[in-house]
Backbone bond lengths (Angstrom), bond angles and torsions (degrees), N, CA, C in turn:
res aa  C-N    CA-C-N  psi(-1)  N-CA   C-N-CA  omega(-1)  CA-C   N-CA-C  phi
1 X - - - 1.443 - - 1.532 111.12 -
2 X 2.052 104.44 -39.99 1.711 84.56 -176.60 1.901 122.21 -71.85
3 X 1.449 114.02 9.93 1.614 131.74 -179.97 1.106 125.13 -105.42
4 X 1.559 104.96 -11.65 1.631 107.85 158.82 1.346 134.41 -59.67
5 X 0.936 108.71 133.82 1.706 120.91 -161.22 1.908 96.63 -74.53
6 X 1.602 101.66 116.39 1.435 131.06 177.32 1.667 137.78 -93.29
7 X 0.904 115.71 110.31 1.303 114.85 178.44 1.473 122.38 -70.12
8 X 1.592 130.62 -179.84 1.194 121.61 166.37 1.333 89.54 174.27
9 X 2.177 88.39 131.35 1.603 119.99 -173.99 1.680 95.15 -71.48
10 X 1.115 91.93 135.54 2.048 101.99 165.44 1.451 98.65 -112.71
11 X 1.122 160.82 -50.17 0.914 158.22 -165.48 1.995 135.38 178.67
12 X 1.282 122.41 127.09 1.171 99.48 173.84 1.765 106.69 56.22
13 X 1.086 134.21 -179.14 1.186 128.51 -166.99 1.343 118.25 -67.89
14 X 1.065 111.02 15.46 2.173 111.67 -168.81 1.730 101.25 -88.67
15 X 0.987 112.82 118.30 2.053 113.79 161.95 1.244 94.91 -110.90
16 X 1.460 97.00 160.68 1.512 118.98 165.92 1.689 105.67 -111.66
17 X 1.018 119.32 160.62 1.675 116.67 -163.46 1.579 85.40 -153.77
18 X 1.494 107.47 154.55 1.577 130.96 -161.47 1.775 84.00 -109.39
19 X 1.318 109.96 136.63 1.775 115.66 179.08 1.630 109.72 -52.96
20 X 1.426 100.98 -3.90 1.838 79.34 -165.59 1.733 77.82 -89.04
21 X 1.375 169.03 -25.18 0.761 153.04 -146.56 1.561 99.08 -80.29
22 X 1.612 142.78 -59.26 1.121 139.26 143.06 0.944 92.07 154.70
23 X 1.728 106.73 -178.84 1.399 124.54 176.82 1.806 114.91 -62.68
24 X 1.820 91.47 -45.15 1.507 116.35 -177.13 1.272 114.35 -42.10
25 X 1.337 110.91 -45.65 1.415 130.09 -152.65 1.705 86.69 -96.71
26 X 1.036 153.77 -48.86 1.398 156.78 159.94 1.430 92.68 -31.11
27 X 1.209 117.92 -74.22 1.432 107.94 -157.64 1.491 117.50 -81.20
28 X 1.189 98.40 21.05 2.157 95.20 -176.57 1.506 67.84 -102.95
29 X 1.285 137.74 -55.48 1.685 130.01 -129.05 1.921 89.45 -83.92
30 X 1.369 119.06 -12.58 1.422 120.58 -177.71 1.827 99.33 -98.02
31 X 1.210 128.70 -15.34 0.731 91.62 178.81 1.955 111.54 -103.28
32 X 1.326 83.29 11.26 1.988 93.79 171.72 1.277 96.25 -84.81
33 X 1.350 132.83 26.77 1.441 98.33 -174.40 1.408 139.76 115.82
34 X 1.630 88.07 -39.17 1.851 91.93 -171.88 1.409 104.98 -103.69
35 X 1.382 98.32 160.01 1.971 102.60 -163.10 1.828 80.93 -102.76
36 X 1.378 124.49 125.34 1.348 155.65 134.02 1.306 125.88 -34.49
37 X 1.298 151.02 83.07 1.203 136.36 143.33 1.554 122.94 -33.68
38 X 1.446 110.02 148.12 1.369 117.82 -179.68 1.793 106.53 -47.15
39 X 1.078 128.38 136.45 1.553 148.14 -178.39 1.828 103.44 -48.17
40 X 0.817 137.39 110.79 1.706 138.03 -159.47 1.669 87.56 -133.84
41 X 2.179 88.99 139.61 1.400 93.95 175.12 1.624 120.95 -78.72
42 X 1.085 123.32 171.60 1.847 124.23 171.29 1.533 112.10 -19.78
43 X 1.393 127.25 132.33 1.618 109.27 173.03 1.377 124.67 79.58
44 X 1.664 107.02 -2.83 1.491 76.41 -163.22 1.489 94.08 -111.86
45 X 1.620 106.15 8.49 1.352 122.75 163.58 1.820 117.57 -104.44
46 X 1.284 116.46 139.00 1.510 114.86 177.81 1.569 104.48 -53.24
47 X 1.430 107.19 125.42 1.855 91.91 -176.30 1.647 94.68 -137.59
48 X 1.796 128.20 -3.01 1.081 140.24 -140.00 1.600 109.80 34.31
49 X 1.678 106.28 -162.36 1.333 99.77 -156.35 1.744 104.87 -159.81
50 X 1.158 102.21 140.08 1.538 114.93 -164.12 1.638 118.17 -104.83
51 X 1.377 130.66 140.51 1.106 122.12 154.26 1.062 116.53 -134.82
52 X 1.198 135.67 172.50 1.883 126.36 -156.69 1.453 103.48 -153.06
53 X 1.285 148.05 149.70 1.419 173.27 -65.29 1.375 120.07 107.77
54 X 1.392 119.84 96.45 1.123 148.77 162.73 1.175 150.27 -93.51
55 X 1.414 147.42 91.86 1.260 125.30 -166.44 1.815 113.55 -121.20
56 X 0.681 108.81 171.39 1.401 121.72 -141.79 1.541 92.64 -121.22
57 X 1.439 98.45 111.78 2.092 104.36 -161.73 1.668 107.69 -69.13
58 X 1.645 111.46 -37.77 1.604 106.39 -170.45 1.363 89.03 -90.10
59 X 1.175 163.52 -51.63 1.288 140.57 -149.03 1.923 116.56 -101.60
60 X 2.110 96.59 -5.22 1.819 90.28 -176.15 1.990 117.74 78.14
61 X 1.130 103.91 -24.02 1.725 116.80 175.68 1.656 112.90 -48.33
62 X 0.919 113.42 73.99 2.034 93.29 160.02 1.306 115.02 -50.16
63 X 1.294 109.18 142.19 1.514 129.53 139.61 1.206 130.76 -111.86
64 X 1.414 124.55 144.63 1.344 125.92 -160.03 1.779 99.66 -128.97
65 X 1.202 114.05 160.18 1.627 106.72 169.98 2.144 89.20 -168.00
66 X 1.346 92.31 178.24 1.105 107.54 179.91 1.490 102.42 -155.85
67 X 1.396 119.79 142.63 1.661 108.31 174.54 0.838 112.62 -86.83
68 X 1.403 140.90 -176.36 1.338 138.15 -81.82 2.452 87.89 -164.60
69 X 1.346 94.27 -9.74 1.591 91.76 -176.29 1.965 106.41 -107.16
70 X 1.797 105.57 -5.06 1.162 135.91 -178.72 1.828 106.82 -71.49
71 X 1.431 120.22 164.71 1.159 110.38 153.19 2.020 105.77 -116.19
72 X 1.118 93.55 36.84 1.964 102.60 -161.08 1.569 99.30 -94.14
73 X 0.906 111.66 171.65 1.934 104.42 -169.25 1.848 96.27 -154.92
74 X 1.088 120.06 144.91 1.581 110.90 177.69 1.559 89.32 -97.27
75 X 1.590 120.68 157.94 1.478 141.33 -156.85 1.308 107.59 -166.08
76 X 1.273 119.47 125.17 1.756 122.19 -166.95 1.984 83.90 -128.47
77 X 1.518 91.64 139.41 1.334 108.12 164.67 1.604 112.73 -140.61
């Protein structure tokens, strides 16, 4: 979920959309209506930023991750 490709309202009907969402997907959401900013890679839009901690009930295991628009890294000691 934190690598799913994200949108974000700027104003009034304008979003900005991350390229993995597509051209396709740009142009259905333009033709509802909403004005599109040019297609921008991960990050290069304010989207904030996630990291996640997990553990795993029958075995006790954390997992850690961080997405991918972050410079944050998960680290077990």
């Amino acid at each position: 979920a934190l690598d799913a490709p994200r949108f974000r309202w700027q104003a009034d009907r304008l979003f900005g959309l991350e390229t993995e969402f597509g051209d396709s997907m740009a142009a259905e959401l333009r033709l509802r209506g909403h004005h599109i900013m040019p297609l921008v890679e991960a990050g290069q839009l304010y989207y904030g930023g996630g990291q996640i901690i997990m553990r795993d009930l029958e075995s006790g295991v954390y997992i850690g991750g961080s997405e991918k628009r972050n410079d944050g890294v998960a680290i077990a000691f």
